[in-house]
N, C-alpha and C positions, 0 to 999 in steps of 0.2 A: 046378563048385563055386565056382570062384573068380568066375563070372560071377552066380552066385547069392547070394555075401554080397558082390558091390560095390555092391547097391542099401542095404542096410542099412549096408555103409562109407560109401555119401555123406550119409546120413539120419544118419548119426553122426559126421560131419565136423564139428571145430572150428570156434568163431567164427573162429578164427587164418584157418584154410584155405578158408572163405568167400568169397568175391567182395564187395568193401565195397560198400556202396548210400548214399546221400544221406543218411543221416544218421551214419555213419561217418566223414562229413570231415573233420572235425577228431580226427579218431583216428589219425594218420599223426603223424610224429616232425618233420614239414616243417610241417603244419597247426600242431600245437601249437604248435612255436616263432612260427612266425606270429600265431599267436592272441594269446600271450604278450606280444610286439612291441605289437602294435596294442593290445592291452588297458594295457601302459605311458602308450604316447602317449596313448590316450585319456585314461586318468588323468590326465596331466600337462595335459593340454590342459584338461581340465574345472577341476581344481586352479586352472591360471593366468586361466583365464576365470575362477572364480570368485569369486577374492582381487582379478579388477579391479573386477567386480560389490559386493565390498564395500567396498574402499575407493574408488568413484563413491558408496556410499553413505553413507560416512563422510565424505568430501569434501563432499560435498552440505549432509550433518547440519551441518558446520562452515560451510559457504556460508551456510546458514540461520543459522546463530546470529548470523555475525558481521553479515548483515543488517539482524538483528534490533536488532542494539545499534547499528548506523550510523544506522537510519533511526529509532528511539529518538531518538538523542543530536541528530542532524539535525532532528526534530521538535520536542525540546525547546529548541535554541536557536534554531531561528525562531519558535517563540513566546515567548519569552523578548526576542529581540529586534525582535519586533514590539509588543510590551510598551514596551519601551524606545522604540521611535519613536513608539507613543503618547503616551505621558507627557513629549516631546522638543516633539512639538505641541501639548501642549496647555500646555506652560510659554512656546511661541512663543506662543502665544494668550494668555495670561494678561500676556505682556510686551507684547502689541501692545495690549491692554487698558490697562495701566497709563498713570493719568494722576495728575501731582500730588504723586505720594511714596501715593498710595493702592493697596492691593492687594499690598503688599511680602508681608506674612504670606501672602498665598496665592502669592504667586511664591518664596517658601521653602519651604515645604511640600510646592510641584509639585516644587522642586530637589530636594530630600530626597527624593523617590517614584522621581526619573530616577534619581539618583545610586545608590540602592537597587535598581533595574533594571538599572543599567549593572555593578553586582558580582556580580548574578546572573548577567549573561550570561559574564561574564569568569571567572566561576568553572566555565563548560560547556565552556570550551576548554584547550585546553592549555596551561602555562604559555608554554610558548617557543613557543607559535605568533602568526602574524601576526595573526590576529583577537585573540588576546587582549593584544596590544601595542598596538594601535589601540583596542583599547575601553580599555584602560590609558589611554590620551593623552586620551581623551575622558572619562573620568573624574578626571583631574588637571583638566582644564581649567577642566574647571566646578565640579573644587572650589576654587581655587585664582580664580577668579573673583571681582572683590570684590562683591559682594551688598550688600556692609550701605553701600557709598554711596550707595546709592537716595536716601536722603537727604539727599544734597548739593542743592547749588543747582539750580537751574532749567537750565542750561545745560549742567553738569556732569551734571544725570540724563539730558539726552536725548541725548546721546555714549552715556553709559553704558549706558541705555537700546538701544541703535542699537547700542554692541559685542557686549550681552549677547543681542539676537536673532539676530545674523550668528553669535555660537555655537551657539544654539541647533539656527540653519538651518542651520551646517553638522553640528553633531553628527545631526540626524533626518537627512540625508542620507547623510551616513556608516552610521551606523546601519541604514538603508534598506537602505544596499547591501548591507553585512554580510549582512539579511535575505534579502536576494534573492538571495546569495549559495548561503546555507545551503538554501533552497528549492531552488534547482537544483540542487546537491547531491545532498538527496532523491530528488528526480527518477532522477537518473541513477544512484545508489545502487538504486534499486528495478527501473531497465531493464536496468544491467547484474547483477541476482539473477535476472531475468528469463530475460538472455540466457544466463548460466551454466547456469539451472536446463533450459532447453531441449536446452545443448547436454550437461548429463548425462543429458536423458533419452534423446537419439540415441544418446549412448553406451551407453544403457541394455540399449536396443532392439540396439543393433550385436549386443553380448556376449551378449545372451540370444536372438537368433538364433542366433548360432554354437552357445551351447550348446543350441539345437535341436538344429540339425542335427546335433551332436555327438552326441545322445541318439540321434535319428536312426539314426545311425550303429553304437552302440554297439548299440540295439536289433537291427539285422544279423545283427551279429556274436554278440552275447549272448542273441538272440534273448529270450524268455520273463525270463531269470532277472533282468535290472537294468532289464526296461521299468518295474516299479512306484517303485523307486528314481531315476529320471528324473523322472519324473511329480511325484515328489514335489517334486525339486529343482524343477522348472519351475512345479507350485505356490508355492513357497517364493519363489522367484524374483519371480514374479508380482506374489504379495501384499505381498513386502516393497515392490515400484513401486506398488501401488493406497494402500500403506502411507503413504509416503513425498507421493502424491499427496495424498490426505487430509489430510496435515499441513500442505500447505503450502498447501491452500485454510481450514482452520483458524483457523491465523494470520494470512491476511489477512481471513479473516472477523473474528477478535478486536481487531484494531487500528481497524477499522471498523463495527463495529457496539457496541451496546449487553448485555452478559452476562447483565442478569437480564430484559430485557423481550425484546430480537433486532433492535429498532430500530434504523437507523441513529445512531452517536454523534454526537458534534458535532464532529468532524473531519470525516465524512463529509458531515455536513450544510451545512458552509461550505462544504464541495466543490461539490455539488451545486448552494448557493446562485450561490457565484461563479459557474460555469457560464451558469447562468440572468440573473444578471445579464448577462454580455455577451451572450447572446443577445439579450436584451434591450435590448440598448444597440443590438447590429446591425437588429431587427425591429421596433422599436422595443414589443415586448410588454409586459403589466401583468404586472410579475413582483411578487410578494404574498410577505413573510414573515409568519407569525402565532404567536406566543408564544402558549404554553399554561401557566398556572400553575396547581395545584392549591388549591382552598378546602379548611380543614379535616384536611388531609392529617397537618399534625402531630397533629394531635390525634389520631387513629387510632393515629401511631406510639407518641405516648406509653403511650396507656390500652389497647391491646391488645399491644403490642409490635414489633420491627422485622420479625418474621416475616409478622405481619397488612400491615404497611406495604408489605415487597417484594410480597407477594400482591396488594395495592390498586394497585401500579404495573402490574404485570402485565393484573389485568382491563382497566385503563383504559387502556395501549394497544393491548389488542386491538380498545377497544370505539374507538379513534381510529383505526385502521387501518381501521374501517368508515366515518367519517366523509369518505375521503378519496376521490379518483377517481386512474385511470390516470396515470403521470406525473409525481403530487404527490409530494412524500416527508414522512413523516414522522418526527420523531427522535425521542428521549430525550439533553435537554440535559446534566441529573444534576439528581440530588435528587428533584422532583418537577414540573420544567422539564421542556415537552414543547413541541417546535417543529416547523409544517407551512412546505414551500417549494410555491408554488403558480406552475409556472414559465410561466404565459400565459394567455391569457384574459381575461375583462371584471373592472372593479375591483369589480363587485359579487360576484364569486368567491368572494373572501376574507371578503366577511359572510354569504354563504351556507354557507361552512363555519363560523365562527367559530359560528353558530346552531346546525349539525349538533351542533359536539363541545359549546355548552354544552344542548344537550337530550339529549344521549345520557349524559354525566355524572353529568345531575341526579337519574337512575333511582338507585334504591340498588345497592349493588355488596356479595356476600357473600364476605365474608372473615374468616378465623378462625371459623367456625362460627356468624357473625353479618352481620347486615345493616347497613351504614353508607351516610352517606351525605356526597359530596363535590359540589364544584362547580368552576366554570373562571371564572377571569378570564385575559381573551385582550387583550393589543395586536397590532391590525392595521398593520404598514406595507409603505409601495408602490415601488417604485421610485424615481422622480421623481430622477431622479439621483443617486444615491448613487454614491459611488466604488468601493464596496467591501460584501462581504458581512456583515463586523462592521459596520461602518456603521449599514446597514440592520435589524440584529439589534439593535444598541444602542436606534433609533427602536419598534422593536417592544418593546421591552422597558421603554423610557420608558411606551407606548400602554397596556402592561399594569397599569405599578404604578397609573397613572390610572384603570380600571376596577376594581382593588382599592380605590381612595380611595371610588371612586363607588359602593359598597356589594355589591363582587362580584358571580358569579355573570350577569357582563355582556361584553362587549367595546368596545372604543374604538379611533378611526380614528386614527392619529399625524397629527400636527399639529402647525408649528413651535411653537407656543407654549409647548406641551407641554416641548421642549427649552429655550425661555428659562425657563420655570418649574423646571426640575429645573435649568438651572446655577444660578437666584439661591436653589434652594432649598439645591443645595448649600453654597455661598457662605454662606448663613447657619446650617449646621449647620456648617460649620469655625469660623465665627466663636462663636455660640454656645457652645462648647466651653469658650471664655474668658470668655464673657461675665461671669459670677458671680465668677470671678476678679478682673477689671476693673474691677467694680465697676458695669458696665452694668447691673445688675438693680432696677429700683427699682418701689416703690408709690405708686398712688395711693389715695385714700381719701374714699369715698359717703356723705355721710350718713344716717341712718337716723331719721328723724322721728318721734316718739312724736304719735298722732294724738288722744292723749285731752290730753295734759300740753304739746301743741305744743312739745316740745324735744326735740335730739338725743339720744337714749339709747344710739347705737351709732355707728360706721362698718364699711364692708366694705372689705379690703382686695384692693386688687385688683394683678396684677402685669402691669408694663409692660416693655419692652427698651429703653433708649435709645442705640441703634447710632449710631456712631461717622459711618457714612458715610448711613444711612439715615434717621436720626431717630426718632423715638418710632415703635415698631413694637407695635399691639394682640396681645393673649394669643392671639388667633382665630388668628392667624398662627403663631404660636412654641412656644405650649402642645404641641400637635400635633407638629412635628419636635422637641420636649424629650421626650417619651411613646415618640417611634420610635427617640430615638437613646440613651435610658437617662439621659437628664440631669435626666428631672424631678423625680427626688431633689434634687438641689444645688439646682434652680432653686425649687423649694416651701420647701425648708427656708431658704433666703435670704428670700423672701416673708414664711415666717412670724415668724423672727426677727425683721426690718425693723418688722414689725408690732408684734408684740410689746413691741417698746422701744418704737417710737411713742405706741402705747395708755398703756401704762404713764406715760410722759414726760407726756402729757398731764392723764391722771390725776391726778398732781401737779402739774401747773405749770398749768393751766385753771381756774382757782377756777370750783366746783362740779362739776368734773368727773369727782369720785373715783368715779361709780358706771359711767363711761362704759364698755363694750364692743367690741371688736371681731369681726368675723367674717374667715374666711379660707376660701377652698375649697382643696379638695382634691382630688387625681385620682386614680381608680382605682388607677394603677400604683403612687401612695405606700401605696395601702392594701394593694396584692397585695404590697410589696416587706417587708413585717412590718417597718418600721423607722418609721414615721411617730408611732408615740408616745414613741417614746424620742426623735425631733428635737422632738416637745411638750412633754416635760416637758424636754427642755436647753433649750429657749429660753425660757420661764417660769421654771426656774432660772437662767436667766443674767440677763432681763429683771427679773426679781422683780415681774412682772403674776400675778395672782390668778388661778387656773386657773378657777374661776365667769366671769371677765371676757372669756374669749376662747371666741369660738363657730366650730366648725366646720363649712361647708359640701360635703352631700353630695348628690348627684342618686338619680332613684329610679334610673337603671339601672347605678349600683353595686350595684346588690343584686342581678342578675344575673349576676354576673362574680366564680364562686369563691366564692359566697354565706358558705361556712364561712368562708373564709381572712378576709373582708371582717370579718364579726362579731366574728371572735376579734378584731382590729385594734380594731378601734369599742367594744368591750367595755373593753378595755384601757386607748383613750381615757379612756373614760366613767370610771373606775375612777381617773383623774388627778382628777378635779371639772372635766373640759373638758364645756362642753356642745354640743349638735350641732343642726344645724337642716337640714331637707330641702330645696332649693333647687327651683327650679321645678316645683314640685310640678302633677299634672295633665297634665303634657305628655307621659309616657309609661307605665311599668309602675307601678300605683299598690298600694300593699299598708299596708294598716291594721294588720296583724299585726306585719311589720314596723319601723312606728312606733314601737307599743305595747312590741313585744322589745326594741327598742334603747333605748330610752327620749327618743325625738328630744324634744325642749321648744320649738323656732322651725318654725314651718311659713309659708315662702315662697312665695308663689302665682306662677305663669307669668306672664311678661307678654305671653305671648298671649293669656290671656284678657280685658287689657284692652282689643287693638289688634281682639278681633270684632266687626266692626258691625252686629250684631243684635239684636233685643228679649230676646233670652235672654241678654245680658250680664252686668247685673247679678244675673240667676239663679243666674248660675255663681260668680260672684264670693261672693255673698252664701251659697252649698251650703258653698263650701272654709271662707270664716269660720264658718260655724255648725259644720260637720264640728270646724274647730281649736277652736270654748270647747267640745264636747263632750266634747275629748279634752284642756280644759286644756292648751290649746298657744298659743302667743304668734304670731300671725298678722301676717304683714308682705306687702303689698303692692309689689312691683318692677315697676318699667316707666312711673312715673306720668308723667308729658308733658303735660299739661296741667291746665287747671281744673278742666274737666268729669272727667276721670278719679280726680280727687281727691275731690273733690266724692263720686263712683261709688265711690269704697274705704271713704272714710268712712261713706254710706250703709249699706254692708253689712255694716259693722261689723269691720272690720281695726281691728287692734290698730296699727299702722304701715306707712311708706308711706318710698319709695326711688324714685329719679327724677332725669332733668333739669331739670323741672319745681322741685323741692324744693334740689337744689344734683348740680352735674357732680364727676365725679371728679375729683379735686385731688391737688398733692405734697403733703408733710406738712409743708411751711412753709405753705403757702398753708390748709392744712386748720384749721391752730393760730386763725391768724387767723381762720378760720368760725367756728370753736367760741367763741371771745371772742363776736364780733359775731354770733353766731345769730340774734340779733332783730331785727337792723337787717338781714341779707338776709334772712330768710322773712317780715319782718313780724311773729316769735312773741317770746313771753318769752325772756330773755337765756338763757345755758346756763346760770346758777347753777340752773334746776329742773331739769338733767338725772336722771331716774331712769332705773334698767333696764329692760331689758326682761324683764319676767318672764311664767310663764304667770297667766293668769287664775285 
């Protein structure tokens, strides 16, 4: 019996009284504690690996940041003070220039730019640091400097002369070093973030091996139940390094490249440039920079907005990234500067791009939900020994405004001349500045021949510059840099006053003069600037000339340019009792409508159509006067030069007639005296029969 129920006692033996098997092991009172043990240290172990893991990553974060502001502040004062040794040379230049007591004002001017250079850089450094106590000393010095002896004697300036470069040449030197200073700096600022950032990522790698193996390990022990919470951590782990990687290629992407296009900036760019120049210098290769300036570009931004504008940079440097080969780079300068380095190759390379990017441009480009269209003016410059990648960027840059002159949409080779023309150009826009002030602005004055009454009925006032070191400089020259640099307000409203009294004076003091005339031109910019009839009617109130007496000249291709803004202007004239006459008429955009709107009363004929030597000369001559009595306009011939040509005006029936032939432009002392004796130099009746010019 009892051998009969011990098989059902064993079939019903406790787990207790069991025999344990392999998965009972840790079911023992020794197991567990052990368990318990090892599952601490693991903890602690993962714990301590993983607070080094955060803070290698916190560490890092702050390695990064304060790179970030090193190599900032690093970057700003070497350009800051290479700023400064710019403007250090070019005041050495300006002194080795100087001759005579001449050029003082622009060797003040360049001190003032340094002096203003040399505050900024002093204010990037710390105060008690050595850089900014040396640029302190070289800021006292040269203010403290006497400047204003220049005007001593002859003996005395060239000492002075001769102390004031050996400051110069030591401050650019000083300065220099400072620069080169700061650059190495950077340098090693970025190798030792480098070297830091390598050696946390060893670190990285060290700790998140262990905590492999840690998991490893754990998973053993814990089998099933913490393998997914490993996993995780080691993702976690992972990503915050692929995290951390990401960032820090980022940031060097953003320091170096361009945000809204991806181009290289123009840090990178001078990088690359300099580069290529020494290569260049070693292989002796055709290293090319090419400036790209956009046509038109503002205009987009204004009339469709800045959104359409980013959009327009963007197509067009994708559509310049096709223009380029392997090797070249291409950047975004800012704004709408866009610059290729073309680091070798034949010097025809660089017109062969310059062609690429201006035909690929010229296509329209859709943006804002419309089509527009842009174009390129490009300066090409070459190596040829340049010291330096701003250098060569400067000569490229000169090349370009030169293809803007030349009617866009072109490119142009840099060429020294190019650079004496932009310093005298300069030189006369600082001068200019004063000119009006000074008194430099003066008129001469045309006379205007009545071809039916042979006597003056008018003169044209014309404006000349009388510089100081230059001499009598034509409008052809100065008009143009007065329009670019916003002066030809001052400089018109000077003009027409001058005139104005003249006219007037004459008026009364020229027996028979009282019915005399003047004409003045006028330039687009006075008419877009809305202010030109309120300087007409103050200079006719200050003058006390009769607003009928004073005529204003306009071109047809003002009526191009803002057409509203111009009329309203011209209306408002018109609306003084000034009257207005079309100036070279024929030579370009011709509109009858126009005319008739505005109410023009003087029609001007080209004086190219007297210089054609063709049988259809007088054709055309005699069209313009028949066209002017049809439309009652008072027809004046410009340009006469000869007999024959006189002779040819008068045939076709001109109302009057303007020339060196008939009298040169004159001062207004010299002019007093023509109006007296009008008859003894043309040969005609005295001026007592001056009448005006009216229409027919």
């Amino acid at each position: 019996m009892n051998g009969r129920k011990g098989v059902p006692r064993a079939r019903g033996t406790s787990k207790r009284e069991r025999a344990p098997d392999e998965s009972d092991l840790f079911a023992t009172p020794r197991r567990r504690l052990w368990q318990r043990v090892a599952l601490a240290l693991l903890v602690l172990t993962v714990v301590g690996a993983t607070s080094g893991v955060l803070g290698i990553v916190v560490q890092t974060g702050v390695l990064l940041g304060r790179m970030t502001t090193d190599v900032s502040r690093a970057q700003q004062r070497a350009t800051n003070l290479h700023n400064a040794q710019r403007e250090s040379l070019r005041l050495l230049l300006l002194l080795t220039e100087l001759q005579d007591g001449r050029g003082t004002e622009a060797v003040e001017v360049r001190r003032g730019l340094l002096l203003r250079q040399l505050e900024v850089a002093i204010a990037l450094f710390p105060p008690a640091s050595g850089q900014a106590g040396e640029l302190q000393r070289m800021h006292t010095a040269l203010a403290r400097f006497p400047w204003a002896r220049f005007d001593a004697s002859d003996r005395d300036r060239g000492a002075l002369k001769a102390t004031a470069m050996g400051l110069a040449s030591q401050i650019e030197i000083r300065v220099k070093g400072l620069s080169d200073e700061q650059e190495k700096y950077f340098y090693e600022a970025t190798l030792h973030s480098l070297a830091a950032k390598n050696a946390s990522q060893k670190a990285l790698v060290v700790l998140v091996s262990l905590v492999v193996v840690l998991g490893l390990c754990w998973l053993v022990l814990l089998r099933r139940r913490t393998r997914s919470r490993l996993a995780r951590a080691y993702d976690a782990l992972v990503g915050e390094v692929a995290e951390r990687r990401a960032l820090q290629d980022q940031l060097s992407h953003q320091a170096f490249h361009d945000a809204l296009t991806g181009l290289p900036n123009r840090a990178l760019f001078l990088r690359r440039l300099e580069e290529a120049l020494q290569r260049g210098h070693r292989t002796t290769a055709c290293v090319a920079a090419v400036l790209i300036d956009l046509d038109g570009f503002k205009n987009v931004n204004d009339t469709l907005g800045h959104a359409a504008g980013d959009e327009l940079l963007q197509r067009a440097a994708e559509r310049l990234r096709g223009c380029i080969l392997d090797g070249d780079t291409v950047a975004r300068l800012g704004g709408d500067e866009f610059a290729i380095v073309l680091p070798g190759g034949a010097r025809s390379d660089a017109v062969a791009v310059s062609r690429r990017v201006i035909d690929a441009l010229r296509m329209p480009i859709r943006v804002g939900g419309q089509e527009v269209s842009v174009s390129a003016s490009i300066g090409v410059a070459h190596l040829d020994g340049h010291p330096s990648a701003e250098d060569l960027l400067c000569d490229a840059d000169i090349a370009m405004y030169a293809a803007k002159r030349g009617g866009k949409a072109r490119y142009e080779l840099f060429e020294q001349s190019m650079r004496d023309h932009t310093l005298q150009r300069t030189r006369l826009e600082q001068r200019l500045a004063r000119a009006v002030e000074l008194g430099e602005i003066t008129v001469q004055y045309q006379p205007i021949v009545d071809l039916r009454t042979h006597t003056v009925t008018a003169v044209e006032a014309l404006a000349r510059w009388r510089h100081p070191e230059d001499g009598l400089i034509p409008p052809n020259v100065f008009i143009p840099i007065a329009e670019e640099c916003g002066l030809i307000g001052d400089v018109g409203r000077e003009v027409l006053r001058q005139a104005c009294r003249a006219a007037q004076g004459w008026r009364t003091s020229v027996p028979g003069g009282q019915h005399l005339c003047v004409t003045v031109n006028v330039s687009v910019r006075q008419l877009l600037s809305g202010e030109l009839s309120a300087q007409v009617e103050a200079a006719l109130t200050e003058t006390g000339l009769p607003a009928a007496a004073l005529i204003l000249e306009i071109t047809e291709s003002m009526l191009l340019e803002e057409s509203d803004t111009v009329t309203a202007e011209l209306i408002r004239i018109k609306a003084l009792g000034v009257r207005l006459a079309m100036d070279d008429f024929g030579a370009g955009y011709s509109s009858l409508a126009s005319l008739l709107r505005l109410q023009v009363e003087v029609l001007k004929i080209d004086r190219t159509f007297l210089d054609l030597d063709t049988t259809s000369q007088s054709g055309l001559v005699r069209a313009v006067a028949d066209l002017g009595r049809t439309l009652q306009l008072t027809v004046v011939a410009e340009g006469v030069e000869t007999a024959e040509q006189l002779a040819q005006v008068r045939a076709a029936g001109c109302d009057a007639a303007q020339g060196y032939y008939l009298a040169r432009p004159m001062p207004a002392a010299e002019t007093q005296v023509f109006l007296r004796d009008a008859g003894a130099e043309l040969g005609l009746p005295p001026v007592g029969r001056l009448v005006p010019v009216t229409g027919r």
